[in-house]
NUROBA-907575 format. One record per residue: residue in one letter; x, y, z of N, C-alpha, C in turn. Coordinates in steps of 0.001 Angstrom, whole numbers, plus 500000, padded with zeros to 6 digits. Atoms other than C-alpha are relative to their C-alpha. Example, Ala and Ser with C-alpha at 12.3 -4.5 7.8 and 13.67 -1.06 7.14 Angstrom:
r  n_east  n_north  n_up  ca_east  ca_north  ca_up  c_east  c_north  c_up
a  500890  498810  500000  512300  495500  507800  500900  501200  500000
s  499180  498810  499940  513670  498940  507140  499230  501090  500730
# end
This chain:
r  n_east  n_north  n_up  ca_east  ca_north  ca_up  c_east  c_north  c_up
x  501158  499588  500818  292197  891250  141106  500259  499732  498526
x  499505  499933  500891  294183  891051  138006  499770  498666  499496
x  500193  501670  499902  294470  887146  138307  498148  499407  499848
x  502035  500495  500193  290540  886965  138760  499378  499943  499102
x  500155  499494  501371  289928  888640  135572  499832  499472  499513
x  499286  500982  500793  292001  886939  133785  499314  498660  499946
x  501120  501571  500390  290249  883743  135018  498933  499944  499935
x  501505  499645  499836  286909  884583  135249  500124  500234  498119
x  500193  500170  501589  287481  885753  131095  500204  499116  499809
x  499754  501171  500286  289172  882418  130481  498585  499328  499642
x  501648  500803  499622  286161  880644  131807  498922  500318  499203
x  501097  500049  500553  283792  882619  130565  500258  500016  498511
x  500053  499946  501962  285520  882693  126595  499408  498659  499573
x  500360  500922  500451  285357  879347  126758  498778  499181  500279
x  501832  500132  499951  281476  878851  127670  499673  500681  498511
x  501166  499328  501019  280609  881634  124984  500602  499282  498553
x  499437  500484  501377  283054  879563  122258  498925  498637  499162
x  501261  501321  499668  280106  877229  122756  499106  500318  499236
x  502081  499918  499877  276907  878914  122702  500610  500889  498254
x  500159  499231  501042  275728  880288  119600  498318  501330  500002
x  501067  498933  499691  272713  882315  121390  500283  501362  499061
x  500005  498617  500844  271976  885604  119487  500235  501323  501454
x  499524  499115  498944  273040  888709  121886  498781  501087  499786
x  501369  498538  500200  269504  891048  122344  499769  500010  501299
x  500866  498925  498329  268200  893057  125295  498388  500192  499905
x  501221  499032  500342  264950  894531  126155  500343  500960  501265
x  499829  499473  498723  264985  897842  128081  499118  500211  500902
x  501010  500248  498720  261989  897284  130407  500230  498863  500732
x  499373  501695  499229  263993  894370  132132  500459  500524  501377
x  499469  499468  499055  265532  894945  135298  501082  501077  499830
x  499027  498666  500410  268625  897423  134024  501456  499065  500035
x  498271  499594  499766  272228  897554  135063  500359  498393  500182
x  499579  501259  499892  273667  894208  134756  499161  498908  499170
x  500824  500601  500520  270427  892596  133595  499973  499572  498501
x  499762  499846  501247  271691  891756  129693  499073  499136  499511
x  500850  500871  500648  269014  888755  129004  498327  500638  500443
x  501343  499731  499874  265739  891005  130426  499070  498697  500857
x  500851  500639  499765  264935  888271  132573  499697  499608  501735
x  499905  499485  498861  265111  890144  135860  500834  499454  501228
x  498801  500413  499278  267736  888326  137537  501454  500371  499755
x  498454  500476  500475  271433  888936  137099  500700  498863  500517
x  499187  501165  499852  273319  886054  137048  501178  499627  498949
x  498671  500747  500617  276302  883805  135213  499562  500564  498706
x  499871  499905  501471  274561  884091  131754  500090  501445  499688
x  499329  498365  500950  274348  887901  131511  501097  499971  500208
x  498355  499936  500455  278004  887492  132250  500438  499484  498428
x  499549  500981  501399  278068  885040  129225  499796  501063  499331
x  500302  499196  501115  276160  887370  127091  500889  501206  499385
x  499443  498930  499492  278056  890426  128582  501837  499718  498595
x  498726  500015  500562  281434  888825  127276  499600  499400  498460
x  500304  500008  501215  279969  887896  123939  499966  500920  499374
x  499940  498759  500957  279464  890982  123028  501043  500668  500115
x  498957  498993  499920  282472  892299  124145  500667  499563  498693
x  498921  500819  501089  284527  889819  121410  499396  500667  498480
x  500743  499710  501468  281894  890410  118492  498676  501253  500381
x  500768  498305  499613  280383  894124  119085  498763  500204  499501
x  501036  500143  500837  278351  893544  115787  498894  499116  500337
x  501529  500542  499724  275637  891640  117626  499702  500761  501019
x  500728  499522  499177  275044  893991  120101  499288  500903  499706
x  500939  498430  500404  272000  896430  119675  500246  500826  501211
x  499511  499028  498577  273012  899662  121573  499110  500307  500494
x  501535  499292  499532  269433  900689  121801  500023  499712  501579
x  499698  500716  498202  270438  898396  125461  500676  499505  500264
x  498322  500225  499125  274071  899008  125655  499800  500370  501455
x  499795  499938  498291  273524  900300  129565  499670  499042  500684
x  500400  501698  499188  272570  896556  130252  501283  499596  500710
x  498976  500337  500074  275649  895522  129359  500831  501032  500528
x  498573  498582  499433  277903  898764  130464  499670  500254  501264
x  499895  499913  498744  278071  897622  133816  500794  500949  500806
x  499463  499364  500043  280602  899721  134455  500237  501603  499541
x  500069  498732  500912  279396  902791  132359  501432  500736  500070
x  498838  498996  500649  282744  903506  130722  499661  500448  498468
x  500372  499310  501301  280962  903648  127420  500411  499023  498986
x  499481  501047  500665  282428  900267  126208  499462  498772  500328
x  500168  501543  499463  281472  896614  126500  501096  499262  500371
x  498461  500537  499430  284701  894846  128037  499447  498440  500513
x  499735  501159  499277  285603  891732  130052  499687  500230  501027
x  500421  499487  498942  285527  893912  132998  498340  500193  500251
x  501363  499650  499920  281815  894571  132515  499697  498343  500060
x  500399  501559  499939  281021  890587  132375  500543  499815  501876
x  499502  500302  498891  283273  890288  135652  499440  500521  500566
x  501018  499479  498756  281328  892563  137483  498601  499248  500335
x  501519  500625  500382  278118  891164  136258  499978  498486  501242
x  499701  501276  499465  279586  888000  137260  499760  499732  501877
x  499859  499809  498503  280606  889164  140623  498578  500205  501067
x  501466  499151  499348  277123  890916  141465  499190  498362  499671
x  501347  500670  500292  275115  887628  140480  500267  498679  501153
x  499658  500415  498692  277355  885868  143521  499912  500508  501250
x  500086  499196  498970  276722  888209  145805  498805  499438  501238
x  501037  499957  498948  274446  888041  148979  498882  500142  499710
x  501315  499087  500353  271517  890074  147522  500250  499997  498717
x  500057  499821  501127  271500  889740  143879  499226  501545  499119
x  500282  498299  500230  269907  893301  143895  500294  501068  500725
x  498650  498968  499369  272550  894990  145657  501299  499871  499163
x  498416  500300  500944  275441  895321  143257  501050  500109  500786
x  498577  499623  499260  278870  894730  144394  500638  501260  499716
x  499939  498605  500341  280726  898038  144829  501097  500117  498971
x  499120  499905  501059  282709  899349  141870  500598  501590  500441
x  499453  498733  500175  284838  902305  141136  499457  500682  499270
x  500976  499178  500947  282786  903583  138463  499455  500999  500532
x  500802  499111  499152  281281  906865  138699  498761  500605  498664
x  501242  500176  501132  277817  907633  136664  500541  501304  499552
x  499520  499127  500380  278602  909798  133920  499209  501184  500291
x  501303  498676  499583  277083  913698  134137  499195  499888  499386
x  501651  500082  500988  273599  913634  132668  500267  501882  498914
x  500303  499244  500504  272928  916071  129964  499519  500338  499194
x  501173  500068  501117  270177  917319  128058  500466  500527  498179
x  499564  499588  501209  272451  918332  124639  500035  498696  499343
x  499852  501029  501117  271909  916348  121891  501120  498750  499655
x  498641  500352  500675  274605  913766  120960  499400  499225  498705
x  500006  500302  501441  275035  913038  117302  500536  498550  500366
x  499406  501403  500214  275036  909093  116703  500601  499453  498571
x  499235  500164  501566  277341  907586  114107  500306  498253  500093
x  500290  501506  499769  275982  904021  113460  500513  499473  498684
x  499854  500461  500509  277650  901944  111480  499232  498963  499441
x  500931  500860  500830  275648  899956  108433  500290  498521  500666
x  499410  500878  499895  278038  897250  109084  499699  498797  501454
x  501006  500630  498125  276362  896318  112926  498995  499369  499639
x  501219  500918  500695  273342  895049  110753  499691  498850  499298
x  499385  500945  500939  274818  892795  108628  499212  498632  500338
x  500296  500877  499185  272830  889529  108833  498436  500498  500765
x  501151  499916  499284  269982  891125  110393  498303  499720  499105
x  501573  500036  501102  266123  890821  108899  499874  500857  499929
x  500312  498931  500131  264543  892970  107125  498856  500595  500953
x  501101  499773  498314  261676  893281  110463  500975  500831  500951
x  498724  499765  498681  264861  894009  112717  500385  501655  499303
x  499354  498979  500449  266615  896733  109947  498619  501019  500428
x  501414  498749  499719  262987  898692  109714  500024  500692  501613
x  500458  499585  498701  262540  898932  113557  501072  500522  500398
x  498754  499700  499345  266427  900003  114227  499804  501510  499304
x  499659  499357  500679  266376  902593  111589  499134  500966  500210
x  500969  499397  499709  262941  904055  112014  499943  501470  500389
x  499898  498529  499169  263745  906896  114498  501062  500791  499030
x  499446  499322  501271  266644  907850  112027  499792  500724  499169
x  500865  498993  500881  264535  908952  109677  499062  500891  500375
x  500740  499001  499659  262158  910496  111682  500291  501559  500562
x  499528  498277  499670  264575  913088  113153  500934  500089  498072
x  499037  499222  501066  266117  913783  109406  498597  500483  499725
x  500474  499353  500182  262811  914516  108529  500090  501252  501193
x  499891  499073  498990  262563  916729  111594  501222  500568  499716
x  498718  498944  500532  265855  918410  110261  499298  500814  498420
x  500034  499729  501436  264862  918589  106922  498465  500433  499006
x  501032  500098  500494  260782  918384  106171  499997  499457  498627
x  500545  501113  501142  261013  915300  103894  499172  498773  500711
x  501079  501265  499084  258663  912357  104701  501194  499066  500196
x  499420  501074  499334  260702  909792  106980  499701  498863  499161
x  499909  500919  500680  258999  907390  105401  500093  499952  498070
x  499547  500229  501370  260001  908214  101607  501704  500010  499908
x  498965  499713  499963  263560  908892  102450  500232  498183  500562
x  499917  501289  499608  263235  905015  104509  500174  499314  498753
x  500400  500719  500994  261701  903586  101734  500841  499843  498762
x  498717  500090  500239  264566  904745  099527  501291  499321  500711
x  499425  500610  499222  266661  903590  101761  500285  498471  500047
x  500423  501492  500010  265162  900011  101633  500432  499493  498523
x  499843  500267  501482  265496  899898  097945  501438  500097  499558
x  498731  499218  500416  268825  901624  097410  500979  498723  500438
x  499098  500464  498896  270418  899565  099902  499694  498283  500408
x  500323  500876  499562  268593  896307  100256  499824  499894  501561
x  500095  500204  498314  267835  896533  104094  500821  500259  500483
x  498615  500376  499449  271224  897400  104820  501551  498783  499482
x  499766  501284  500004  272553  894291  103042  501562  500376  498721
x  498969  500233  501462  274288  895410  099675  501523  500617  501224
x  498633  500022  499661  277923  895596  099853  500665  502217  500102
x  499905  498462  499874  277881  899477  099230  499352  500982  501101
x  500222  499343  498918  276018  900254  102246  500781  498915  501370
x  498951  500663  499433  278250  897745  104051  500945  500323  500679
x  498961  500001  500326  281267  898759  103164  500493  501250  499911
x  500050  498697  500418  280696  902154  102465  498763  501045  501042
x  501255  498769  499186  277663  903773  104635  499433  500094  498985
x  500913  498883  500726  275990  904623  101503  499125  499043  499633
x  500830  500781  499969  272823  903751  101909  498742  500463  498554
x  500857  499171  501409  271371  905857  098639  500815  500096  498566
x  499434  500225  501298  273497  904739  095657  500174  501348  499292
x  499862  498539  500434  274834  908592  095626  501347  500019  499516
x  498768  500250  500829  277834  908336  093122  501017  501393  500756
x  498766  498976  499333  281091  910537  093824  501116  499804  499545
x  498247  500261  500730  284878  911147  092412  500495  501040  500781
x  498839  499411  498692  287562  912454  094386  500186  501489  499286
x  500505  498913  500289  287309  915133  091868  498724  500945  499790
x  500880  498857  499954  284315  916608  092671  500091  500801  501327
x  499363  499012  498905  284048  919496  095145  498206  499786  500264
x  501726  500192  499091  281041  918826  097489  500069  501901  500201
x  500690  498979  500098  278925  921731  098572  500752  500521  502014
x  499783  499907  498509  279890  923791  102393  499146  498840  500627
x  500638  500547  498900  279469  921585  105380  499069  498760  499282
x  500113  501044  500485  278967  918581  103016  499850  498705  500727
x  499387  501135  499242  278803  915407  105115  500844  499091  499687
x  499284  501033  500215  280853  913546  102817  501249  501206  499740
x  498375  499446  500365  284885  914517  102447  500343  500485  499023
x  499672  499425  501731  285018  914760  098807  501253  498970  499509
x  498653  501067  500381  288050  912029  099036  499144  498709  499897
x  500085  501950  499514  286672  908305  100247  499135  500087  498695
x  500631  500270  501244  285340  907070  097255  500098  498381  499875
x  500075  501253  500139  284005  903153  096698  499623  499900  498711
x  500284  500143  500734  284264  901722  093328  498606  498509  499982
x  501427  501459  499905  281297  898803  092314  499545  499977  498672
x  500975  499913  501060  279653  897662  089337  498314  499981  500273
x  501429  499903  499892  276072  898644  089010  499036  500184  498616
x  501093  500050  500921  273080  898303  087148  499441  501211  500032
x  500707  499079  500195  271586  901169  085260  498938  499705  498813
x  500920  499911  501305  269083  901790  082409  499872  500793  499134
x  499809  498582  500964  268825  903707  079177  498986  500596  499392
x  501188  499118  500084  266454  905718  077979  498422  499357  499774
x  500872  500322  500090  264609  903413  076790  499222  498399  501239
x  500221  501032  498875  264257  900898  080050  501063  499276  499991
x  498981  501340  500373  267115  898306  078851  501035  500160  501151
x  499395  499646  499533  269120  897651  081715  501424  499573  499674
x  498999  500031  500366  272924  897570  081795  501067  499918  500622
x  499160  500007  498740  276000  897193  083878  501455  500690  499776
x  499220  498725  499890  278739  899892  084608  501180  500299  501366
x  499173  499886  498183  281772  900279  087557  499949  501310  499987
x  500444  498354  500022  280998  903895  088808  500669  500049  501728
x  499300  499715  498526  282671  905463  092295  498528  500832  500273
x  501006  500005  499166  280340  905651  095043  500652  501061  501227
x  499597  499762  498991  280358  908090  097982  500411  499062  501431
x  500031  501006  498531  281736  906513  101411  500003  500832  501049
x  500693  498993  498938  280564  907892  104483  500393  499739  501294
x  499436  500233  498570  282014  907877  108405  498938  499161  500350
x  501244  500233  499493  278352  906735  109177  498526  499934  499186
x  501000  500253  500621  274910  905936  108128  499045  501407  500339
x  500242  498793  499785  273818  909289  109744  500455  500979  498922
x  499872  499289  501285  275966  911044  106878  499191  499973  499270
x  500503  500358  501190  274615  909237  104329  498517  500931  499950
x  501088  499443  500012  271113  910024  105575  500096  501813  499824
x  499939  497947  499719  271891  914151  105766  500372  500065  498427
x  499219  499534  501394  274042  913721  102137  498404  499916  499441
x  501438  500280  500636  270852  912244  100850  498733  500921  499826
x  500981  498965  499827  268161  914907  102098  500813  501194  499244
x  499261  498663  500613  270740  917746  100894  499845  500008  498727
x  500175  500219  501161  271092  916466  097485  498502  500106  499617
x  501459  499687  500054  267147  916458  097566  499599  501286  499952
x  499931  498618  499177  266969  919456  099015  501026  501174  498560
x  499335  498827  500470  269582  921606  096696  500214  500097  498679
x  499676  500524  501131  270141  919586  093568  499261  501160  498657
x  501044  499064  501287  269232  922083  090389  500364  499819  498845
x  498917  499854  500830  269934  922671  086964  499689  501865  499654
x  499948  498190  499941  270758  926251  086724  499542  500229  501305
x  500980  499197  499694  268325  928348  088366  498581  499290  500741
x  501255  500804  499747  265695  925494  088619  500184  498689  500546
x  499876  501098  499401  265524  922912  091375  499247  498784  498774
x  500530  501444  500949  265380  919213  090287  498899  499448  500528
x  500972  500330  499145  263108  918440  093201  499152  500782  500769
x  500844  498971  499445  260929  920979  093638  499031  499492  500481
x  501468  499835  498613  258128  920656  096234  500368  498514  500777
x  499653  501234  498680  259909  917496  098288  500250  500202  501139
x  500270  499966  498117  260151  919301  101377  498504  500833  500321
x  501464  499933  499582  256898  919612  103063  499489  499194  499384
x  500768  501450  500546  255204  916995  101036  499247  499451  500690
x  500552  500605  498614  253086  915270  102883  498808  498770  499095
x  500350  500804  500449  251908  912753  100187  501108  499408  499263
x  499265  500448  500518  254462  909744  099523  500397  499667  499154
x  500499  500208  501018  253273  909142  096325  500654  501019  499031
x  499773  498567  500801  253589  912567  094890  501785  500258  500171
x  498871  499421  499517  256897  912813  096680  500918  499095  499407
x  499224  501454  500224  258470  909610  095125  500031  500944  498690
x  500334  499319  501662  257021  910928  091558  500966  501150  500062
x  499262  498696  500045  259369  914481  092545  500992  499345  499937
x  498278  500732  500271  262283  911915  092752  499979  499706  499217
x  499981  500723  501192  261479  909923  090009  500228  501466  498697
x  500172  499106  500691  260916  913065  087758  501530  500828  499993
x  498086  499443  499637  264437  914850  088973  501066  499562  499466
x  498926  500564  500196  266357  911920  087521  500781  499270  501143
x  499352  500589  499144  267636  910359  090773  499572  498613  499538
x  499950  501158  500160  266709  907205  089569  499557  499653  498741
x  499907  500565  500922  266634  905298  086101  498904  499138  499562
x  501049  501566  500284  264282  902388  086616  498811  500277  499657
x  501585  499690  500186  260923  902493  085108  499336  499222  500711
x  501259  500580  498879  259439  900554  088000  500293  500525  501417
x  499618  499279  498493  260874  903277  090895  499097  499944  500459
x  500967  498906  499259  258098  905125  091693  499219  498369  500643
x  500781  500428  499638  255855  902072  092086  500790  498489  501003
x  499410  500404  498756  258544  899749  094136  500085  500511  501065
x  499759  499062  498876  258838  902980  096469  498716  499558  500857
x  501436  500408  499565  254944  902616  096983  500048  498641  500757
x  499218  501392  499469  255429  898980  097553  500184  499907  501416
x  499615  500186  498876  257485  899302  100231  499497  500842  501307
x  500215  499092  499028  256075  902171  102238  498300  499013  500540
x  501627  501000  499582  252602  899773  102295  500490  498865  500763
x  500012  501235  499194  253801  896817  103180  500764  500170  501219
x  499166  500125  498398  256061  897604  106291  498992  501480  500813
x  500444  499381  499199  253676  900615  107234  500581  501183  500544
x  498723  499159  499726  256690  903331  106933  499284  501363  500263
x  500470  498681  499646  254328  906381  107395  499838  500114  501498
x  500053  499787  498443  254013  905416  111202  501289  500485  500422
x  498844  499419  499874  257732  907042  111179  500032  501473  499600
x  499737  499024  500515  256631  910073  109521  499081  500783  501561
x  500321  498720  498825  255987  913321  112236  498574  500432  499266
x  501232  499620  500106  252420  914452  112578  499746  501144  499257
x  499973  498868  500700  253108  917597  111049  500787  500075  498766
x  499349  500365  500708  254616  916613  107912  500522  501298  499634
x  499505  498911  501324  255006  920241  106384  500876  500857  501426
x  499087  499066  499111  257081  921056  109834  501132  500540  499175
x  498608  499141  500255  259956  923852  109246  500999  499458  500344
x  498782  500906  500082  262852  921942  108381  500950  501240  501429
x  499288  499530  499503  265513  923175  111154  501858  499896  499314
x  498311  499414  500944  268563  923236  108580  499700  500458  498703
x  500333  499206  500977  268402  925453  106010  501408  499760  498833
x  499161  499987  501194  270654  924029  103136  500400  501370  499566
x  499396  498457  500744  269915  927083  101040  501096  500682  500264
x  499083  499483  499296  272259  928800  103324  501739  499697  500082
x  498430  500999  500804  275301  926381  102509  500505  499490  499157
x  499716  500018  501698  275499  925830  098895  501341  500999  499815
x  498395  499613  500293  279245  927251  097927  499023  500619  498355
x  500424  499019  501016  278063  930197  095435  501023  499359  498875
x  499869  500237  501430  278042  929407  091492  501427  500529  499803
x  498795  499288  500230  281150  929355  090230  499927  500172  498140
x  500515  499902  501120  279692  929567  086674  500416  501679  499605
x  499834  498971  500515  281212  932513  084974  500138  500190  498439
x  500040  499962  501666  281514  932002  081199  498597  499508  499690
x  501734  500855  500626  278378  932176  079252  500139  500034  498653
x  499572  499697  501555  278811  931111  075367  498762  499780  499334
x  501142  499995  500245  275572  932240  073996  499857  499431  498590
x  499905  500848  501256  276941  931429  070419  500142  498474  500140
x  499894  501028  499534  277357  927942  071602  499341  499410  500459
x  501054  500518  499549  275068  925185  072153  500653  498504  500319
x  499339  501552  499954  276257  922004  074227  499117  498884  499426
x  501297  500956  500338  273563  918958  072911  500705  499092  500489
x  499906  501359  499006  273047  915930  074709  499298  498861  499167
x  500632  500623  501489  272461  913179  072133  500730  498402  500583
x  499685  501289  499894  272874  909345  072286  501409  499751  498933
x  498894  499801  500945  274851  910087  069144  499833  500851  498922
x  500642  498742  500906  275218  913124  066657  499124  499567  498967
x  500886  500372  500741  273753  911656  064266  498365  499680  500159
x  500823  500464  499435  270514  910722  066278  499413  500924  500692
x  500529  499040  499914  268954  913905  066556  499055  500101  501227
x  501280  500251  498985  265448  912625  068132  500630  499616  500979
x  499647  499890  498818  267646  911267  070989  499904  501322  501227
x  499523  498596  499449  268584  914865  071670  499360  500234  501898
x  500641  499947  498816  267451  915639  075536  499998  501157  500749
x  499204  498730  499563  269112  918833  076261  501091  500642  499162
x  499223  499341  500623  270739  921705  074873  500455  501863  500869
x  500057  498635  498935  272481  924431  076989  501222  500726  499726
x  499021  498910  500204  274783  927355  076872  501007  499624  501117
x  499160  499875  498729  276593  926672  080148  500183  498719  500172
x  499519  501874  499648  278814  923238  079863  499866  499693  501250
x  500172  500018  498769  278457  923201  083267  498688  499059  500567
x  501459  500516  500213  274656  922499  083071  499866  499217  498990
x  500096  500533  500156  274957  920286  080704  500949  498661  500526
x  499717  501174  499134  277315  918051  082324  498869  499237  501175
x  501426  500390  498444  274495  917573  085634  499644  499542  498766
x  501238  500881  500958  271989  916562  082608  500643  498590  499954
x  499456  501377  500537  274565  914001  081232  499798  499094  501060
x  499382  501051  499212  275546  912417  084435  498464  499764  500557
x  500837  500293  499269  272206  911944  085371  498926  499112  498833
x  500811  500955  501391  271177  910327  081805  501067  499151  499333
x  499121  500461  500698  273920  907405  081314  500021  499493  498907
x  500299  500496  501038  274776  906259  077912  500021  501547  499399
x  500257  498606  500825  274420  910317  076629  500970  500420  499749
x  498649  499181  500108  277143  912491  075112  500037  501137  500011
x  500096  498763  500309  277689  916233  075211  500489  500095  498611
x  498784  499533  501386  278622  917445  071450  499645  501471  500183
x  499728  498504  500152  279478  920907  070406  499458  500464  498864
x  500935  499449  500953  277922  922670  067687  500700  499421  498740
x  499301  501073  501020  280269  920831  064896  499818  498461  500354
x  500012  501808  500402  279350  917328  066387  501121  499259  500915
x  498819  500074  498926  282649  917204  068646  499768  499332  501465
x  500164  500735  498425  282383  914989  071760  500696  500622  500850
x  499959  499453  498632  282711  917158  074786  500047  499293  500877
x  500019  500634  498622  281888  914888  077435  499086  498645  499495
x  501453  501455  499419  279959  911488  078279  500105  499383  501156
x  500432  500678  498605  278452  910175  081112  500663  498448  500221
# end
């Protein structure tokens, strides 16, 4: 059996060293073995079968049980050989018998942890339709519109394409340093950190370029949860940055609550967001009940203020430069709160009531 394998992979590496076919399913095809949907099993779903075993990144899982002849939960050689075996058989819809045993069925959730990096190469038609459901259960966690959190998504990230959702999972250009202390039950570590140069803008539109550390994420599922949270919890003081973005239920308005918050720089956000939610049609992702009751309650996991000094004689200012008064943008008692301002207005400095550079973004 060992020997068979062995030649049967041979054989078939060197057919697939050949072909340059693309590796896709559909799952209304015949099933179990069936990897080309074209209700026969035969030689080529073997081909396909062992194609994907070598290069993983072309297989869409959406109709890995094509291919997981074997349901061990992997694509292999062994899964092609069976394929193989069953498409010689007597009855081509009698499978030859295996050892395999079907795993237990069960109705508990499993958390998926999809790597950006499987997309690579793909269109932007292909990314939309993979991603889709993604967003529709974070809204369903969270009560943000699927399709404004997408649509970010699309922008942030180029389809999947830039090197920071790549390379990194992060599909929302959500910065990070190994010294900051995320919030409880954070999805990101607080360690992995990707550096990159990126384009920002300054107050007055001019854009500019900057190397800044990026969160990195196990998964594109993080990213999406870091993303809604930060939405979701982000304040300064006392006063959310994004007040009224969950429940929303106009994309428009809900873009404008991002834009307004500071999550983004560009003076043409709001109306690229728009943009994109029209032309691909991203509200057919959003849940019928937009203002549903988020089922995770952030509030509840925020790591209590650790804000204990308040220097009322003391005023931090946030200034392009002391001298430059009208810059000014902010002025707060609690360095704390003015740091969040800074880092969210690059190019700004904290001074101290003599003029003293405290901090800059």
């Amino acid at each position: 059996m060992v020997h068979l394998r062995k030649t049967v992979s041979i054989a078939l590496a060197a057919v697939c060293a050949a072909s340059t076919c693309a590796v896709m399913a559909h799952a209304d095809g015949y099933g179990k073995g069936d990897f080309n949907n074209d209700g026969t099993v035969d030689s080529n779903d073997a081909l396909l079968t062992l194609h994907a075993s070598i290069t993983p990144e072309l297989l869409d899982y959406i109709y890995f049980d094509n291919a997981d002849y074997n349901c061990d939960g992997a694509i292999t050689a062994d899964d092609a050989l069976g394929i193989l075996r069953e498409s010689i058989s007597d009855d081509p819809y009698d499978p030859v018998e295996t050892d395999y045993t079907e795993p237990e069925d069960t109705s508990a959730p499993q958390k998926t942890c999809t790597q950006v990096s499987m997309m690579e190469g793909w269109t932007p038609a292909q990314v939309v339709e993979y991603v889709g459901p993604l967003f529709t259960e974070d809204q369903r966690k969270t009560g943000i519109l699927a399709s404004v959190s997408m649509a970010q998504f699309i922008v942030e990230s180029g389809y999947g394409q830039s090197r920071l959702s790549l390379e990194a999972n992060n599909c929302f250009g959500i910065k990070g340093y190994p010294e900051d202390t995320p919030r409880v039950d954070c999805p990101w570590d607080g360690v992995s950190v990707y550096y990159i140069s990126t384009k920002e803008y300054d107050a007055w539109g001019n854009a500019y370029y900057t190397e800044a550390g990026f969160r990195q994420y196990a998964s594109m599922e993080d990213s999406i949860e870091d993303h809604s949270r930060i939405l979701i919890t982000s304040s300064y003081g006392d006063t959310p940055l994004y007040d009224g973005i969950v429940g929303c239920t106009d994309y428009k308005k809900a873009f404008q609550i991002i834009r307004n918050g500071g999550y983004a720089t560009s003076p043409d956000y709001v109306d690229l967001l728009c943009d994109v939610v029209e032309y691909w049609d991203l509200t057919q992702y959003d849940l019928d009940n937009a203002a549903l009751t988020p089922t995770t309650d952030y509030t509840q996991k925020s790591t209590p203020s650790t804000k204990t000094t308040n220097t009322p004689d003391v005023l931090y200012r946030i200034r392009l430069s002391w001298d430059d008064a009208a810059s000014q943008i902010g002025a707060y008692h609690y360095l704390e709160n003015a740091i969040e301002c800074c880092d969210l207005n690059p190019g700004y400095t904290i001074y101290d009531d003599d003029g003293n550079v405290v901090y800059s973004s």
